[in-house]
Each structure stands twice: as structure tokens, then as C-alpha cells.
C-alpha positions in Angstrom: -11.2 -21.0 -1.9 -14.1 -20.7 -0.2 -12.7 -20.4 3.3 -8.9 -19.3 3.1 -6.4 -19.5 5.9 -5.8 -16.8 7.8 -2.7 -14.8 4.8 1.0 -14.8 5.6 2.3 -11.2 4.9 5.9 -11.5 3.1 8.4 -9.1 1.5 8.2 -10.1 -2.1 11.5 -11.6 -3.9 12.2 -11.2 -7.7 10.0 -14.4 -9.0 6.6 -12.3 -7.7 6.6 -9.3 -10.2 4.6 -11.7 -12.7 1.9 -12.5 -10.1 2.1 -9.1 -8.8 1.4 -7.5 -12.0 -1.3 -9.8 -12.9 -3.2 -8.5 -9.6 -2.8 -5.3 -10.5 -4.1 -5.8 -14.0 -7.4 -8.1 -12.0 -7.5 -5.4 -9.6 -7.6 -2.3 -12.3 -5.8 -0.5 -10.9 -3.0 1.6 -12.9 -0.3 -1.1 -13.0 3.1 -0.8 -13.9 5.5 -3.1 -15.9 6.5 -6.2 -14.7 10.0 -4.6 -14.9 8.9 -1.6 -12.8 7.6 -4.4 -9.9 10.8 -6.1 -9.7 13.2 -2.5 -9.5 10.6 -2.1 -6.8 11.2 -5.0 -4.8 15.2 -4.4 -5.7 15.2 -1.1 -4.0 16.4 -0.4 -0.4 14.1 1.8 0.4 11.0 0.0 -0.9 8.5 -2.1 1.2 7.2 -4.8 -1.2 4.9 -7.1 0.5 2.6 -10.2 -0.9 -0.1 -11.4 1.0 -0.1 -15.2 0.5 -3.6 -17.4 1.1 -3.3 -21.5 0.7 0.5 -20.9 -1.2 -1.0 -18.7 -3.5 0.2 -14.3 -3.5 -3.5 -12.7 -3.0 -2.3 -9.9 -2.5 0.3 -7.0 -2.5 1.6 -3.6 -1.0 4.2 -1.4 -2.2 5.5 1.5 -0.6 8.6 3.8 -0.7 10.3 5.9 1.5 10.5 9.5 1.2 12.4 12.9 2.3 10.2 14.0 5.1 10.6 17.0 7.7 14.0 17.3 8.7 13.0 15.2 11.8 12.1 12.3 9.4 11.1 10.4 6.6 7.8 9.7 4.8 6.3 6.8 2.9 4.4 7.2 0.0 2.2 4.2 -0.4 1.8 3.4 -4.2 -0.2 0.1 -4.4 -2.2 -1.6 -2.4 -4.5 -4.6 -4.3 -5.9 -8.1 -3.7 -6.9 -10.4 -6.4 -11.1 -9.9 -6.8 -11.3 -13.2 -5.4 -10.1 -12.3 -2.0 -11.7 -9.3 -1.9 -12.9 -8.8 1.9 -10.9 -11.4 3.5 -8.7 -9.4 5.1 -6.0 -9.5 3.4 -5.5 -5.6 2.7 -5.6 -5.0 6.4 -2.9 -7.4 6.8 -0.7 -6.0 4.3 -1.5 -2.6 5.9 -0.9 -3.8 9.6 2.4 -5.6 8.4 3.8 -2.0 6.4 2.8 -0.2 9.9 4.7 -2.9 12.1 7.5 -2.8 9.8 8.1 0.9 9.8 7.5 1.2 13.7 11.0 1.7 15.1 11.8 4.3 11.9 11.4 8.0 11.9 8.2 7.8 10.1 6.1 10.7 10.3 3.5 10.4 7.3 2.1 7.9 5.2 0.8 9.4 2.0 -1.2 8.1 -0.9 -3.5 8.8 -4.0 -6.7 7.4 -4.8 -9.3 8.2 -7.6 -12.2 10.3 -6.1 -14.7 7.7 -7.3 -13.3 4.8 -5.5 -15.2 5.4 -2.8 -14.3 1.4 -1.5 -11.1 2.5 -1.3 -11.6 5.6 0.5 -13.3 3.8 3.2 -11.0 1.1 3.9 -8.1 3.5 4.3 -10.2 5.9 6.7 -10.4 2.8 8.8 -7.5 2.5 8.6 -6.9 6.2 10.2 -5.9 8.1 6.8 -7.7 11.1 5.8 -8.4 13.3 2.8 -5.7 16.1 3.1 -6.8 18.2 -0.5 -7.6 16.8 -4.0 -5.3 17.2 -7.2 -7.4 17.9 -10.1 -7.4 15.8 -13.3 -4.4 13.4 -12.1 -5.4 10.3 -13.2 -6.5 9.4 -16.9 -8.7 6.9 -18.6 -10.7 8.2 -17.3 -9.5 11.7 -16.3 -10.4 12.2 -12.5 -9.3 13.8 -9.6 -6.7 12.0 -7.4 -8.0 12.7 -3.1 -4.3 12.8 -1.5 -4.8 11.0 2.0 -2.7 11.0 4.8 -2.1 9.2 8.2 -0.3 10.8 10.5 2.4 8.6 13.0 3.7 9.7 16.0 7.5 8.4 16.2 7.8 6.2 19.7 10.9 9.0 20.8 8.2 11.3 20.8 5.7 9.5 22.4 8.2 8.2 25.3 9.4 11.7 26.0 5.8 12.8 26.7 
């Protein structure tokens, strides 16, 4: 897999939990139950999404919306990984350009997320991606215990934008 095609960004469907729970296990990041993966992609208000390289999920994204203002909603975004293999081949960028062009047309006014203060990879890829630090919560995470950075990005609704 030296030189992937270019990943297809899905919604996940009940048969990916497995595979999405193994990339979060290869990923290390704090994965859930393969249980917990498939209410996920059951829910309404969930965006679970696969990134998909030569047939195979690379990827994933999984996101939920939340009460907002009382203008709108939020989305908290929950997960984001790629299997190590695919790391820096784009494939987070085009699960995070797909969530962003799938929530477009809503009344999204935040997307918020937490990330360990010492994945400093992570922290970079979503300031380019326009989020930034909005305060720290102290001890969140364990094994190890470390502070979670909250992150935002901001969106403008299009109303708002077209009535300017």
C-alpha cells in the first residue's frame, strides 16, 4: 500500500464497528466497545464516517450533535483516527472535510473536541484545520492522567453569512 488511491469518505453501516474498533485500538487512542461503535452509527444524530483506501476502512470519524445556543446546535467531535499505516495520507483531512460538508446546510455553530495535552500531532492537524485551544480540563484523561486541551472551531451558519 505504498501509493493508495485517493480515500472514499462513507457513513459507516453496522458490519464496520469491528474494523472501526480495531483502528482505534492501532491508533491508541481511548476506544470504546465494539457495542458502543455500532449505537453510534445507529443514532440519528451521529455522523459516523470510514475513510476507505484500495476497499479497505483506513480510517474513521465520529461525531454527535449537541444542544447548542438557542440559535443552534453543536457537534462534539469524539474520534477521529487512521490506521498507523495511513498515517499522513490524507485521509483525516478527508474525513474532516466530509463532517464539515455534511453539516453545511445545518445550524451548526461549534465543533468541539478533546485531545491529550501531549499529543502535540494532533493538536497541529486540527489547528490546520481552523480549531483552537479554548481552556484545558485538568486531569481528564487516565493511563496516563493528563490534561484534556478542549478545542473549538467556530462556523458561521450560511443565513448568517447571506444576510450580511
Amino acid at each position: 500500500m505504498d501509493n493508495p488511491s485517493k480515500p472514499a469518505v462513507l457513513t459507516a453501516v453496522p458490519a464496520d464497528a469491528v474494523a472501526i474498533r480495531q483502528i482505534a485500538i492501532a491508533a491508541n487512542i481511548d476506544s470504546w466497545s465494539e457495542s458502543d461503535y455500532l449505537a453510534e452509527i445507529e443514532r440519528r444524530d451521529s455522523f459516523v464516517l470510514k475513510a476507505v483506501v484500495d476497499g479497505e476502512i483506513g480510517g474513521f470519524l465520529l461525531a454527535r450533535t449537541v444542544p447548542g445556543s438557542s440559535e443552534g446546535s453543536d457537534i462534539d467531535l469524539y474520534n477521529i483516527a487512521v490506521r498507523p499505516e495511513n498515517s499522513r495520507r490524507g485521509l483525516g483531512t478527508a474525513l474532516m472535510a466530509e463532517l464539515l460538508n455534511r453539516i453545511d446546510s445545518a445550524n451548526i455553530e461549534n465543533i468541539w473536541l478533546e485531545v491529550r495535552e501531549s499529543n502535540t500531532e494532533a493538536i497541529k492537524f486540527y489547528e490546520k484545520h481552523r480549531f483552537s485551544a479554548e481552556l484545558t480540563r485538568p486531569r481528564f484523561y487516565s493511563n496516563p492522567v493528563e490534561n484534556a486541551v478542549i478545542m473549538r472551531l467556530k462556523l458561521v451558519p450560511k443565513e448568517k453569512v447571506n444576510s450580511v
